[in-house]
N, CA, C and O atoms as a Tripos MOL2 file, in Angstrom:
@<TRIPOS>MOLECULE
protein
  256   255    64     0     0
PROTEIN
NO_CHARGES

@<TRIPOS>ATOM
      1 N          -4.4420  -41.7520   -7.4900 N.3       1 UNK1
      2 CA         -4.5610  -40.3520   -7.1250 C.3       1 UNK1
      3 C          -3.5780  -40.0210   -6.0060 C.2       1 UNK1
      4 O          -3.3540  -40.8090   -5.0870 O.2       1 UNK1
      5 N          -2.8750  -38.5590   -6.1430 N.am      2 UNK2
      6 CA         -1.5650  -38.4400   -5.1140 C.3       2 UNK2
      7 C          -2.6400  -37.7920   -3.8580 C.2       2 UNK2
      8 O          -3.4970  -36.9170   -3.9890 O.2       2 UNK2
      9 N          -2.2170  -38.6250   -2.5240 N.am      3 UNK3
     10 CA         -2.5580  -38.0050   -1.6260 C.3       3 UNK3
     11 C          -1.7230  -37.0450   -0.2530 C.2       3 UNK3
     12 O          -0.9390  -37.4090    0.6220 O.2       3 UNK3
     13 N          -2.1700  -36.0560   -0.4970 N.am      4 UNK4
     14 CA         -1.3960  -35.0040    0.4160 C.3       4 UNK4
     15 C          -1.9650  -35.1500    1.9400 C.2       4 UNK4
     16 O          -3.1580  -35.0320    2.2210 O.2       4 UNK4
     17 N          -0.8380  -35.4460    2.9580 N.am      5 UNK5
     18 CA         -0.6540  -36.0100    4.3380 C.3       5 UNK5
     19 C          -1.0190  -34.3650    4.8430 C.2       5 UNK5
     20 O          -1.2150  -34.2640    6.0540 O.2       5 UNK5
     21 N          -1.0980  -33.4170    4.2450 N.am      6 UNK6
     22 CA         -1.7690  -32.3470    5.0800 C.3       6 UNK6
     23 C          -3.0640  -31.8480    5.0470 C.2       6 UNK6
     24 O          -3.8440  -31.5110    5.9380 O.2       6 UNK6
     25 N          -3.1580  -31.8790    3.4280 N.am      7 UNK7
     26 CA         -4.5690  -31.8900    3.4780 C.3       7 UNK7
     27 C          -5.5490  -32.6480    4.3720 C.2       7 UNK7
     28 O          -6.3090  -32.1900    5.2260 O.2       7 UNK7
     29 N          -5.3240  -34.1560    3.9080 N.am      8 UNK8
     30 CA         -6.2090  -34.5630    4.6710 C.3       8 UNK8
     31 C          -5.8630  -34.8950    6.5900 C.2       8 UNK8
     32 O          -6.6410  -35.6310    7.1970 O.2       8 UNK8
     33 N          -4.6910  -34.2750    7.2980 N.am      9 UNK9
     34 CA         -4.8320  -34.1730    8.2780 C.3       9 UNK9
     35 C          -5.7230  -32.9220    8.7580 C.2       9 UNK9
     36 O          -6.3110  -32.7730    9.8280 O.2       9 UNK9
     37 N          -5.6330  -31.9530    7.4920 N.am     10 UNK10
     38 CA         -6.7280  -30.5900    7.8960 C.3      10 UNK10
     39 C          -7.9150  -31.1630    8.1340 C.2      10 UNK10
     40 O          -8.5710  -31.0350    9.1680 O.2      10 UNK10
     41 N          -8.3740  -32.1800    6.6090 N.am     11 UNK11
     42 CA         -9.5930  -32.4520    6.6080 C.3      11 UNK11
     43 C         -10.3040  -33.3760    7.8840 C.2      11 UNK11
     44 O         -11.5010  -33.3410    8.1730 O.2      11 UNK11
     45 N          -9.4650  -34.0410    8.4300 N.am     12 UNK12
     46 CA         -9.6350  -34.8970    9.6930 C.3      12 UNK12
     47 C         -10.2470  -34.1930   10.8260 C.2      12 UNK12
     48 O         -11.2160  -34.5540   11.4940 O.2      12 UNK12
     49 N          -9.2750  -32.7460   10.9820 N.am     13 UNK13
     50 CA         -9.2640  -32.1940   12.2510 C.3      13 UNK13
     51 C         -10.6750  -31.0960   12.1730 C.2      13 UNK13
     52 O         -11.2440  -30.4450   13.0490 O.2      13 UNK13
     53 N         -10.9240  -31.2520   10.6380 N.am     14 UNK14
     54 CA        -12.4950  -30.2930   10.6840 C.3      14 UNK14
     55 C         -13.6940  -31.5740   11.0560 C.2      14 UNK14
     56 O         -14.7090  -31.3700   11.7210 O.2      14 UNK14
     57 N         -13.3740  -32.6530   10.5700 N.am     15 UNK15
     58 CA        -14.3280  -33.2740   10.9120 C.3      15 UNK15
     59 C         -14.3670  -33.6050   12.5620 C.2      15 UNK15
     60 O         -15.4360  -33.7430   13.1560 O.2      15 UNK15
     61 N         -13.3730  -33.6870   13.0610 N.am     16 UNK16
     62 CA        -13.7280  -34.0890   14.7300 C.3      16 UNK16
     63 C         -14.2050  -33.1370   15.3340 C.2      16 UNK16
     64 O         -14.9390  -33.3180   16.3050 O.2      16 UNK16
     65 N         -13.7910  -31.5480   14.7460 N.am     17 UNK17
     66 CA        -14.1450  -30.3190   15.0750 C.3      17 UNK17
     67 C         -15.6840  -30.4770   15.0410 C.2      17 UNK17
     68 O         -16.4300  -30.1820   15.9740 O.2      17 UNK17
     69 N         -15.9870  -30.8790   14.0810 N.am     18 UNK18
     70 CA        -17.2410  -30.3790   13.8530 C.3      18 UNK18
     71 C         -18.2040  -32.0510   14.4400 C.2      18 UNK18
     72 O         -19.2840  -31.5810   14.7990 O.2      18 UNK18
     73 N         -18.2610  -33.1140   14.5970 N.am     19 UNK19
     74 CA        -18.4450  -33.9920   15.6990 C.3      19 UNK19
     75 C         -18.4680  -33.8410   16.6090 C.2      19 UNK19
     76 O         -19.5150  -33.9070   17.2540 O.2      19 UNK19
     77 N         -17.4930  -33.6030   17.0430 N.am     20 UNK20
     78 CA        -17.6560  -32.4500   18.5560 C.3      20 UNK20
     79 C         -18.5570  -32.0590   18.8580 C.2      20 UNK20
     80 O         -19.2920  -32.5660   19.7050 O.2      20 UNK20
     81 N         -18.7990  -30.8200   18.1150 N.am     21 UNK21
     82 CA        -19.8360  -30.1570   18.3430 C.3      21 UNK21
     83 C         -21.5490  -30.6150   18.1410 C.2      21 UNK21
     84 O         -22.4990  -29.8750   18.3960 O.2      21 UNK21
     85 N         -21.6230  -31.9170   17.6580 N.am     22 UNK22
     86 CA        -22.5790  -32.1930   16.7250 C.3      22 UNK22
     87 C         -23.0540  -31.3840   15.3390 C.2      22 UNK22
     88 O         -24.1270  -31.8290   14.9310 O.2      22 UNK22
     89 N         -22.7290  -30.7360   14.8480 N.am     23 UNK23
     90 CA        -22.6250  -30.2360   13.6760 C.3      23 UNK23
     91 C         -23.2790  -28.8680   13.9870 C.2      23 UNK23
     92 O         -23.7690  -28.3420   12.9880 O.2      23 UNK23
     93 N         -23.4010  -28.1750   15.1300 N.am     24 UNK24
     94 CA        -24.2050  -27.2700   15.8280 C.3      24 UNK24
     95 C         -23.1510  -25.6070   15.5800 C.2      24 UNK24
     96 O         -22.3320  -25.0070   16.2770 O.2      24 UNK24
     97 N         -23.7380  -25.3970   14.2590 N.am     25 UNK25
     98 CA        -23.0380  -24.3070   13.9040 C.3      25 UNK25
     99 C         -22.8130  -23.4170   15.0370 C.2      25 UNK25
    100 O         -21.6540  -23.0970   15.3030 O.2      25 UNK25
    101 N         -24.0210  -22.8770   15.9020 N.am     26 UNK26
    102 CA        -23.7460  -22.0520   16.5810 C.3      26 UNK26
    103 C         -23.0460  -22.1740   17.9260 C.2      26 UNK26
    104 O         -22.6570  -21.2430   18.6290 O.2      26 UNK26
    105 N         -22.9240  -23.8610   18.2360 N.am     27 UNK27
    106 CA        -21.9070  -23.5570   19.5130 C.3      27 UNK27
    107 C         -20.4120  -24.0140   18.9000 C.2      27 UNK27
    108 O         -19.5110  -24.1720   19.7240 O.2      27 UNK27
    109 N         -20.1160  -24.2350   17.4550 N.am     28 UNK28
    110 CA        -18.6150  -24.0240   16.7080 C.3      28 UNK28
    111 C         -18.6450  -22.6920   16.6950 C.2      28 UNK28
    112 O         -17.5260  -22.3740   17.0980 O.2      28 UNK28
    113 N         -19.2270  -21.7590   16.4850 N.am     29 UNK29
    114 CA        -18.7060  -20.5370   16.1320 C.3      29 UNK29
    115 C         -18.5340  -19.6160   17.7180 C.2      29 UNK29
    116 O         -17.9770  -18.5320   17.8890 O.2      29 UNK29
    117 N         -19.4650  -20.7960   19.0760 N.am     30 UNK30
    118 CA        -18.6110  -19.9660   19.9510 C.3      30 UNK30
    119 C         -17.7340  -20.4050   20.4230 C.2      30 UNK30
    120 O         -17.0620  -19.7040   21.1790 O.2      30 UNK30
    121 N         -17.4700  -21.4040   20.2340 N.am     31 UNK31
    122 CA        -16.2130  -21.6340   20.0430 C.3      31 UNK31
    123 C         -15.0830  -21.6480   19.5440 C.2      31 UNK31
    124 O         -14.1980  -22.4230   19.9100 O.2      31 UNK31
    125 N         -14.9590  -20.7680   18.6160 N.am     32 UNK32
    126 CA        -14.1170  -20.4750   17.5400 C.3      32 UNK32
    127 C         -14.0700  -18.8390   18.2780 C.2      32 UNK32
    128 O         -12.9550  -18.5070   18.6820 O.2      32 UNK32
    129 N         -15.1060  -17.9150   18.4490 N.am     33 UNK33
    130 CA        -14.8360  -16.7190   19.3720 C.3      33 UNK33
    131 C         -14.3550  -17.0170   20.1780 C.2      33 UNK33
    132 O         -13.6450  -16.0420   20.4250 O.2      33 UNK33
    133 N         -14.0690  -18.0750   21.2450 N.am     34 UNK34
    134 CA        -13.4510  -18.2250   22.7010 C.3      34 UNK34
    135 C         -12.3260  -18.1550   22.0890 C.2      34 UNK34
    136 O         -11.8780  -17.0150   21.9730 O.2      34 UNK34
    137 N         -11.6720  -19.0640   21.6230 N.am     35 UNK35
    138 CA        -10.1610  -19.4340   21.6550 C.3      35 UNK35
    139 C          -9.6290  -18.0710   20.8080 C.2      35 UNK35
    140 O          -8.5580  -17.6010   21.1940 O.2      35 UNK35
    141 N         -10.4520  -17.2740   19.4460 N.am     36 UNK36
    142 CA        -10.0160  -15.7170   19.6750 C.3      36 UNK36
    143 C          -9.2690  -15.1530   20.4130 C.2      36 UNK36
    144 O          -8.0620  -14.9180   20.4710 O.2      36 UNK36
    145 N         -10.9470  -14.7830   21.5000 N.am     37 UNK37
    146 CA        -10.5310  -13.9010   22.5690 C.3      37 UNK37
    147 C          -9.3630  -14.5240   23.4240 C.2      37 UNK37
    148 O          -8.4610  -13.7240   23.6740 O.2      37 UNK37
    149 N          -9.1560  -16.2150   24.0810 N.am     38 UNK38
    150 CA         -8.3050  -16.2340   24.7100 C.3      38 UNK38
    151 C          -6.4710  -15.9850   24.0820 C.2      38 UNK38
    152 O          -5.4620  -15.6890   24.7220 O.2      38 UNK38
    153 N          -6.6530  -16.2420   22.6940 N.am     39 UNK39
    154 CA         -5.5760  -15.8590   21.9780 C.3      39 UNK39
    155 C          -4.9570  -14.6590   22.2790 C.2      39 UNK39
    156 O          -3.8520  -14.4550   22.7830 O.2      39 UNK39
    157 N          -5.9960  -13.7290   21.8260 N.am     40 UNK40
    158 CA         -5.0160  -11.8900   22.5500 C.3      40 UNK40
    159 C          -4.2470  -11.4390   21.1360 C.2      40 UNK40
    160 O          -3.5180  -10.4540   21.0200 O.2      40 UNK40
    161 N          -4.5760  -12.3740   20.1170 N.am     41 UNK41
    162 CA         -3.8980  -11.8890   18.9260 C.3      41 UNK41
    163 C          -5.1990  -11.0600   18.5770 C.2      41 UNK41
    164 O          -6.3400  -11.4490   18.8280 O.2      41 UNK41
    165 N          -4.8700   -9.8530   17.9600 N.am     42 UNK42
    166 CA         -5.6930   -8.6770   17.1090 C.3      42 UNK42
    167 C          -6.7390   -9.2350   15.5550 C.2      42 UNK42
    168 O          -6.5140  -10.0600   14.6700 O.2      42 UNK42
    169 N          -7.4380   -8.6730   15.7240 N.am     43 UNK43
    170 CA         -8.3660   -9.2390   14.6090 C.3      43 UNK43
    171 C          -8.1530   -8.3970   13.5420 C.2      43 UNK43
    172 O          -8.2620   -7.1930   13.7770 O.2      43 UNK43
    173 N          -7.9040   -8.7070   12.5410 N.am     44 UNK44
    174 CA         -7.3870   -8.1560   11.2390 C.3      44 UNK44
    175 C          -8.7270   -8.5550   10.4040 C.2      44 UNK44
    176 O          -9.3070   -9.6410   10.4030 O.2      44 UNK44
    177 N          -9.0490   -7.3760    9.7020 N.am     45 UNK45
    178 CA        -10.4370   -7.1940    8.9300 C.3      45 UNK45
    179 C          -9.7010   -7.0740    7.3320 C.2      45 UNK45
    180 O          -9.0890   -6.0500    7.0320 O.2      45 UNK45
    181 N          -9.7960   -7.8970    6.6410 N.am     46 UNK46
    182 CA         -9.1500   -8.1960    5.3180 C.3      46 UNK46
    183 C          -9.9200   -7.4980    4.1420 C.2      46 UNK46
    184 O          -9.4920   -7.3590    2.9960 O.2      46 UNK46
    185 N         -11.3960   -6.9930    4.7360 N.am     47 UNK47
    186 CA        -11.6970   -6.0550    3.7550 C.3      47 UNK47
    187 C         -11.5370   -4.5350    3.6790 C.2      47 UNK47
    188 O         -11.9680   -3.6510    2.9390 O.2      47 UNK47
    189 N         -10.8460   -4.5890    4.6060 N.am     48 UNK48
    190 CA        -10.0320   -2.6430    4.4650 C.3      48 UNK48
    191 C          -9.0420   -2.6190    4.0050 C.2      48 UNK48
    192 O          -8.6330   -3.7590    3.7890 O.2      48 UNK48
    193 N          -8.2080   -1.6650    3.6370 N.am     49 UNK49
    194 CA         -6.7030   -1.5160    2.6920 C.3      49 UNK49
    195 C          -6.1000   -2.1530    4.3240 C.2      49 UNK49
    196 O          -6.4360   -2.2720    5.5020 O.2      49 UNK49
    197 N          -4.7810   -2.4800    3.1920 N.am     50 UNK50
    198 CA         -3.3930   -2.9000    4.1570 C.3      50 UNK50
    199 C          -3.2830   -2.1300    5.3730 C.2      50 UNK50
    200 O          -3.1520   -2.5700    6.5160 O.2      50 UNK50
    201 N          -3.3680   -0.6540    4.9060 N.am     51 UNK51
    202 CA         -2.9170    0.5910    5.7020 C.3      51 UNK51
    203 C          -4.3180    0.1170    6.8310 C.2      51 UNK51
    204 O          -3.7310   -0.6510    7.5920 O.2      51 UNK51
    205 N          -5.3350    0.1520    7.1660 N.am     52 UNK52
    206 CA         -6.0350    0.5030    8.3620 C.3      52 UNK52
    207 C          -6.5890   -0.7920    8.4630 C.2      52 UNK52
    208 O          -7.7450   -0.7450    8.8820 O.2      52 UNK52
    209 N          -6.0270   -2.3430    8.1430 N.am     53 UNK53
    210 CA         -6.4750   -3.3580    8.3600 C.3      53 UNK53
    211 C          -5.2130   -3.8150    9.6860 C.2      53 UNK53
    212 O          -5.5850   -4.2780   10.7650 O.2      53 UNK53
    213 N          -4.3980   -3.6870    9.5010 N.am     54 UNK54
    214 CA         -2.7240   -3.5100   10.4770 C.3      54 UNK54
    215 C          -3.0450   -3.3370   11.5080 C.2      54 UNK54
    216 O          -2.5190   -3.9410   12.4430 O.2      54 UNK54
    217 N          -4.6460   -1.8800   11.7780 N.am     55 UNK55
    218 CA         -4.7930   -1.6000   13.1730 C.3      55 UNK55
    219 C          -5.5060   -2.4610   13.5640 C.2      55 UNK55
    220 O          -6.4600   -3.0720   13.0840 O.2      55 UNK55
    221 N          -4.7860   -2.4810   14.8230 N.am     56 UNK56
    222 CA         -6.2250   -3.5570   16.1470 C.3      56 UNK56
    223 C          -7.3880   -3.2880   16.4530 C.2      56 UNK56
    224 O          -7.6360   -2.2990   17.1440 O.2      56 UNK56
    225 N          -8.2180   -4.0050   16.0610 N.am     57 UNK57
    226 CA         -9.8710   -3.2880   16.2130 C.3      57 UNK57
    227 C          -9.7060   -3.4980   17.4140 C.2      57 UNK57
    228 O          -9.6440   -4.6900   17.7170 O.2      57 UNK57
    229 N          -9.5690   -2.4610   18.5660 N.am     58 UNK58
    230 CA         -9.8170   -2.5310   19.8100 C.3      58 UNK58
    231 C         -11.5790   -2.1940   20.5430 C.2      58 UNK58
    232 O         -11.9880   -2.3010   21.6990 O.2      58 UNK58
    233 N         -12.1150   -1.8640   19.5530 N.am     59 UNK59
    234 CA        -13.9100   -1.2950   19.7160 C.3      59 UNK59
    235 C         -14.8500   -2.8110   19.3930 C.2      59 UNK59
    236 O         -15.8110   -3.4860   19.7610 O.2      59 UNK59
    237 N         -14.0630   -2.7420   18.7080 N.am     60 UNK60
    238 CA        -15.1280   -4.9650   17.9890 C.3      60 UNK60
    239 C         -14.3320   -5.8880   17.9990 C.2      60 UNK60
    240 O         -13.2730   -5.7940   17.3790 O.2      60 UNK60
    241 N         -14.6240   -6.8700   18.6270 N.am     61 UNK61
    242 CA        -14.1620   -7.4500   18.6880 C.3      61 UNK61
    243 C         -14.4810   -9.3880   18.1320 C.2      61 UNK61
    244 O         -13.8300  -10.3890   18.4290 O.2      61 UNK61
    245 N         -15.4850   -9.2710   17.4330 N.am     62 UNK62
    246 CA        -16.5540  -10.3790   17.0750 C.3      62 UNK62
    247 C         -15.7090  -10.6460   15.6340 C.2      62 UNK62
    248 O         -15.0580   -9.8630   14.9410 O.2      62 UNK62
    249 N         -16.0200  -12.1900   15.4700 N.am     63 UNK63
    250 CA        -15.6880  -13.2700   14.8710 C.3      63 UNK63
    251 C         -15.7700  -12.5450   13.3050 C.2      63 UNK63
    252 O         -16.8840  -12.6010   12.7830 O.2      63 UNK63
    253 N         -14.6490  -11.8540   12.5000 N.am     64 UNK64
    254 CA        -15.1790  -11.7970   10.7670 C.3      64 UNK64
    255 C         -14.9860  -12.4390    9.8660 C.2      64 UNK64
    256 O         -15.4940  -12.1510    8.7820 O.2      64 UNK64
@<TRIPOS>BOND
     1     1     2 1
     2     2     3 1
     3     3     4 2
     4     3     5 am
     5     5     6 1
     6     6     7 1
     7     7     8 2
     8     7     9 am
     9     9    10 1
    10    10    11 1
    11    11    12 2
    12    11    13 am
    13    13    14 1
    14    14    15 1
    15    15    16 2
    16    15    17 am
    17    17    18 1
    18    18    19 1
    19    19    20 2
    20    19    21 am
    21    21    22 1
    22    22    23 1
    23    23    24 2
    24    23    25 am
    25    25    26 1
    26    26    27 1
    27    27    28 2
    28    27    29 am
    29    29    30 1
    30    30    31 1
    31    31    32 2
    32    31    33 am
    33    33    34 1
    34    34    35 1
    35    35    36 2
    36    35    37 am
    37    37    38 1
    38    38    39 1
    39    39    40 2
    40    39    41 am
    41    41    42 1
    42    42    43 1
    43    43    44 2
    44    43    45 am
    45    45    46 1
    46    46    47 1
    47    47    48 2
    48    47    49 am
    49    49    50 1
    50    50    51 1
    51    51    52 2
    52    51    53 am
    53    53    54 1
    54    54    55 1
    55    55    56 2
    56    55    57 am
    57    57    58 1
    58    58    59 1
    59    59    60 2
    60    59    61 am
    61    61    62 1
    62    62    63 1
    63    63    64 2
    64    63    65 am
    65    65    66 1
    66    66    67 1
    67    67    68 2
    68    67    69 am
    69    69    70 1
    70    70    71 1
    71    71    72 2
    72    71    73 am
    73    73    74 1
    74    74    75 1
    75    75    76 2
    76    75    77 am
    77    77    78 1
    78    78    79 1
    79    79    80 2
    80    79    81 am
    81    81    82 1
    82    82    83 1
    83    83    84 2
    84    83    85 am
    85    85    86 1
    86    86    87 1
    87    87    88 2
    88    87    89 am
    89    89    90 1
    90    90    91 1
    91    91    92 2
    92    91    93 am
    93    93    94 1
    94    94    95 1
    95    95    96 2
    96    95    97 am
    97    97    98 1
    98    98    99 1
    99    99   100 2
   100    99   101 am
   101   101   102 1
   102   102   103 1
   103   103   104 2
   104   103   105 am
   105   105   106 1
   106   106   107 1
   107   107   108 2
   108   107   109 am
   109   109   110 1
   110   110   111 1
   111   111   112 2
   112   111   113 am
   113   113   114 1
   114   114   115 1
   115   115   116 2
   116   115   117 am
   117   117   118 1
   118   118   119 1
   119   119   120 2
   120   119   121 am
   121   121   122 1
   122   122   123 1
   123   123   124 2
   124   123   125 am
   125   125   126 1
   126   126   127 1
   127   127   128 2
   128   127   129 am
   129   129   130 1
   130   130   131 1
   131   131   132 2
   132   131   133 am
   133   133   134 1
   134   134   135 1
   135   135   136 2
   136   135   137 am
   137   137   138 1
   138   138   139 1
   139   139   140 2
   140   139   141 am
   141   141   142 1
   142   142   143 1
   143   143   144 2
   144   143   145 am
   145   145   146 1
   146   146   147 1
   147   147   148 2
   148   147   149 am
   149   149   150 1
   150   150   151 1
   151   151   152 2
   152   151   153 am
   153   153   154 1
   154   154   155 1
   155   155   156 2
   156   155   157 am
   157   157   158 1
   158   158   159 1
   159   159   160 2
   160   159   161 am
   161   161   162 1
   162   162   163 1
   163   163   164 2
   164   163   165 am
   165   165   166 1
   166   166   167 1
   167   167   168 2
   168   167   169 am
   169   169   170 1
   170   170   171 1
   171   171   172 2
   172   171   173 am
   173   173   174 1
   174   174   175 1
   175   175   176 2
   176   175   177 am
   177   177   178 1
   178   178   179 1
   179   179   180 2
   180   179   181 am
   181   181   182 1
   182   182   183 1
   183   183   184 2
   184   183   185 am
   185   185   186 1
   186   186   187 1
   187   187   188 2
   188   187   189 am
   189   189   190 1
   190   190   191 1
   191   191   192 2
   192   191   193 am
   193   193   194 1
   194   194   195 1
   195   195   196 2
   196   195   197 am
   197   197   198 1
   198   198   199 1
   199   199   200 2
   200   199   201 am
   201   201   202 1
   202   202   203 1
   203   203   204 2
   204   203   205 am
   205   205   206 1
   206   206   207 1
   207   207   208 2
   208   207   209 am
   209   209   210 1
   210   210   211 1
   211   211   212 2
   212   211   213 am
   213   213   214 1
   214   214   215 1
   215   215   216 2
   216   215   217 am
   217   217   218 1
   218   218   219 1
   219   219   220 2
   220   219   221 am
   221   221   222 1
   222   222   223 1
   223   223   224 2
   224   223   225 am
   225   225   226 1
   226   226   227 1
   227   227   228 2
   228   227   229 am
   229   229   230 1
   230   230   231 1
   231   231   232 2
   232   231   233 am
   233   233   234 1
   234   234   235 1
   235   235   236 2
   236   235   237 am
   237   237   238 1
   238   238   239 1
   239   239   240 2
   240   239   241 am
   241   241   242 1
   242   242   243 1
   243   243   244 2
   244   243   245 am
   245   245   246 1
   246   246   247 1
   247   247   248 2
   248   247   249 am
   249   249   250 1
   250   250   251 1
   251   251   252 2
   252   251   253 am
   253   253   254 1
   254   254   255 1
   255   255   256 2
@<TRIPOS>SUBSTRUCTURE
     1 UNK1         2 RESIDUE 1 A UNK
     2 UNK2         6 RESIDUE 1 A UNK
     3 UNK3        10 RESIDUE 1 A UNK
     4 UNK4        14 RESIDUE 1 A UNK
     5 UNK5        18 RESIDUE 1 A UNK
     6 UNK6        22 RESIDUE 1 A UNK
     7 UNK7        26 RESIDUE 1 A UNK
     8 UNK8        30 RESIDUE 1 A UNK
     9 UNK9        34 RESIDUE 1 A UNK
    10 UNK10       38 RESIDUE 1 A UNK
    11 UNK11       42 RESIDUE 1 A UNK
    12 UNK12       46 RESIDUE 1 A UNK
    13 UNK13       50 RESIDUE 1 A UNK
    14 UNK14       54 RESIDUE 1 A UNK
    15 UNK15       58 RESIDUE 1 A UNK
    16 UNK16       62 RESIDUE 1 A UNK
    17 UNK17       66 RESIDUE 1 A UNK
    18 UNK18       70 RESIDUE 1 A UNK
    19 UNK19       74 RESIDUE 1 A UNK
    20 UNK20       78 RESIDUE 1 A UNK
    21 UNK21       82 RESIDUE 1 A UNK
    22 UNK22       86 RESIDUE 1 A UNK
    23 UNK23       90 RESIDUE 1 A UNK
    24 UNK24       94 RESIDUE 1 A UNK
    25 UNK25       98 RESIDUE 1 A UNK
    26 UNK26      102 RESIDUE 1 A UNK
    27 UNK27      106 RESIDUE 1 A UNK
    28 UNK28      110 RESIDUE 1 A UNK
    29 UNK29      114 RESIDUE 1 A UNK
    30 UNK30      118 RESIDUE 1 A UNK
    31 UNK31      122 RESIDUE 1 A UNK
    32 UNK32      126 RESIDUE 1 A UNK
    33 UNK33      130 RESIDUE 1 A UNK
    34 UNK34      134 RESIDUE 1 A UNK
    35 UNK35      138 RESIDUE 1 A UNK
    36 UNK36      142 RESIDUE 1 A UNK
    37 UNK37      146 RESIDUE 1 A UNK
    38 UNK38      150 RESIDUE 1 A UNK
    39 UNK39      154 RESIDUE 1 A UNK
    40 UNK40      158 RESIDUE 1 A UNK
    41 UNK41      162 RESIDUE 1 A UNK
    42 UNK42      166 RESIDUE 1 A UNK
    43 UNK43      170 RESIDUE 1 A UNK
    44 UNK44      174 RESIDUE 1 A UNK
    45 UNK45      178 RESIDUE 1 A UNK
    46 UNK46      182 RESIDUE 1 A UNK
    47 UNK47      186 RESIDUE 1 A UNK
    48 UNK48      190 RESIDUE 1 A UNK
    49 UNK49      194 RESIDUE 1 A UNK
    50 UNK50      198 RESIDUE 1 A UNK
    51 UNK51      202 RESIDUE 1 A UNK
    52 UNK52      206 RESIDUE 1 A UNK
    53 UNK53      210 RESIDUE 1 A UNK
    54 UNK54      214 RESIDUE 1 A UNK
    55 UNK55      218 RESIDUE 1 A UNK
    56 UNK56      222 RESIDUE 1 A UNK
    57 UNK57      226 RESIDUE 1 A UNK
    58 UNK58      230 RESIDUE 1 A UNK
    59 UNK59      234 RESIDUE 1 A UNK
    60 UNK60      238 RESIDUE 1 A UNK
    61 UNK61      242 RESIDUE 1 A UNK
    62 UNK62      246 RESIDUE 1 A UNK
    63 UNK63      250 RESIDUE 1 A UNK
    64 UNK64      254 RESIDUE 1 A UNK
C-alpha cells in the first residue's frame, strides 16, 4: 500500500493534538478558539454566498 508522508504527518499531529488534551473535546475546541482569536485572521462563514462570506464577521466571532 502507497504511503503518503503528508497524510500521515497530518494524521500524527491530530493525534498529539488530541493527547494533549486528553481527548477532552471541550478544552481542544478552546483551544482551537485561542489560537483564532490570537491569529487576527477574519472568520469566513462558508455557508453564505462568496459575495457576503469575503466580509469579516466583526459582531461574532466564535469557532464555525
Amino acid at each position: 500500500m502507497y504511503k503518503d508522508e503528508i497524510i500521515s504527518e497530518v494524521w500524527e499531529n491530530r493525534k498529539n493534538f488530541v493527547e494533549k488534551y486528553k481527548h477532552d473535546i471541550d478544552a481542544m475546541i478552546q483551544e482551537l478558539k485561542s489560537q483564532q482569536e490570537l491569529s487576527g485572521r477574519p472568520v469566513i462563514d462558508r455557508r453564505l454566498p462568496p459575495s457576503e462570506a469575503a466580509q469579516p464577521d466583526t459582531q461574532n466571532t466564535t469557532l464555525r
